[in-house]
N, C-alpha and C positions, 0 to 999 in steps of 0.2 A: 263336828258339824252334824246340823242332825235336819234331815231331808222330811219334811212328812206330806200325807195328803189326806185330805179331810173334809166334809161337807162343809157349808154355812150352814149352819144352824144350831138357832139357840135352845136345844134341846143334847141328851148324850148321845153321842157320835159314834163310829164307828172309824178309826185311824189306822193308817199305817207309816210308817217309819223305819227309814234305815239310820244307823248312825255310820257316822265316815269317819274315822283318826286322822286328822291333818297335823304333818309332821312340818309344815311351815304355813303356821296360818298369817303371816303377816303378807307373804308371798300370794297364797291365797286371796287374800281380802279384797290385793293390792289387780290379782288379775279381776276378780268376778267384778270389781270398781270398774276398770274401763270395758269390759266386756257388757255389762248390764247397768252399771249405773245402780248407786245408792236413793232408795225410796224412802226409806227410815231409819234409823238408829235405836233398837229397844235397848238398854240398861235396865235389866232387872238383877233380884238377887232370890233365889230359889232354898228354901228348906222342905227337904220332900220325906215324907212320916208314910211306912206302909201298914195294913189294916187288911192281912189274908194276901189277897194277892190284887190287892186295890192300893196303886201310889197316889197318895196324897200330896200336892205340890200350894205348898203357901210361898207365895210369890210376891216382892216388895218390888213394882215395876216403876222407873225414875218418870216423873211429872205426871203419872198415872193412878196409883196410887199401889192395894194391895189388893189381892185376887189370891181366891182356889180354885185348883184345877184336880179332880178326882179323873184317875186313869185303869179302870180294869183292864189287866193284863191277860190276854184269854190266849187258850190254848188248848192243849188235847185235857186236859183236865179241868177246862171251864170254857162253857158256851158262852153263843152270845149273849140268849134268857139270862143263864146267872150274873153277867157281868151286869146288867141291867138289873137285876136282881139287886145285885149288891150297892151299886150306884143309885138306887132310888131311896135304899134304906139309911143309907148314909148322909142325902139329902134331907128324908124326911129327919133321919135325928140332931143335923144342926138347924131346922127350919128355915130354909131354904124353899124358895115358890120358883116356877119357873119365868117371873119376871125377874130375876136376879142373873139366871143364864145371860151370857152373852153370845153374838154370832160370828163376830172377825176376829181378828190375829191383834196382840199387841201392834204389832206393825200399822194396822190399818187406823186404831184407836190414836194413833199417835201423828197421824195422816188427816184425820177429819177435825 
């Protein structure tokens, strides 16, 4: 399971995340169901290509369609500047404008 938190906005972000190992996720699913109640259902299918230390995630999401998601992974050997750095240059060379950005969650796209 993988937890994030993230601005809206359709521009590159700045995230964090933890990931969780669930050793019964059907148990799982089954508590967070009556505890919170199901909003959406995403099916997607993810191939993620890296480029330095930028993931690249091409995502085939069900009745959605397909989406990339470029993720600088920063740390003590990359600031914010460069991960920005790298994500602008990667956009400008598949020509990408920033009306192609989106601001919600699969979840919410699938909601409206």
């Amino acid at each position: 399971m993988i937890w994030y938190a993230r601005p809206d906005e359709d521009a590159p972000k700045a995230s964090d995340y933890l990931l969780i190992t669930i050793d019964d996720p059907a148990t799982l699913r089954h508590a967070l169901q009556v505890a919170l109640g199901i909003r959406a259902v995403v099916e997607k299918r993810r191939e993620i290509f890296f480029r330095d230390n930028v993931r690249i995630h091409l995502d085939l999401v069900t009745s959605l369609g397909d989406f990339i998601e470029f993720e600088a992974v920063l740390g003590p050997d990359h600031t914010d500047q460069e991960g920005h750095e790298q994500l602008k240059r990667l956009i400008d060379e598949l020509g990408l404008s920033p009306t192609d950005f989106l601001s919600g969650s699969y979840g919410e796209l699938i909601m409206s």
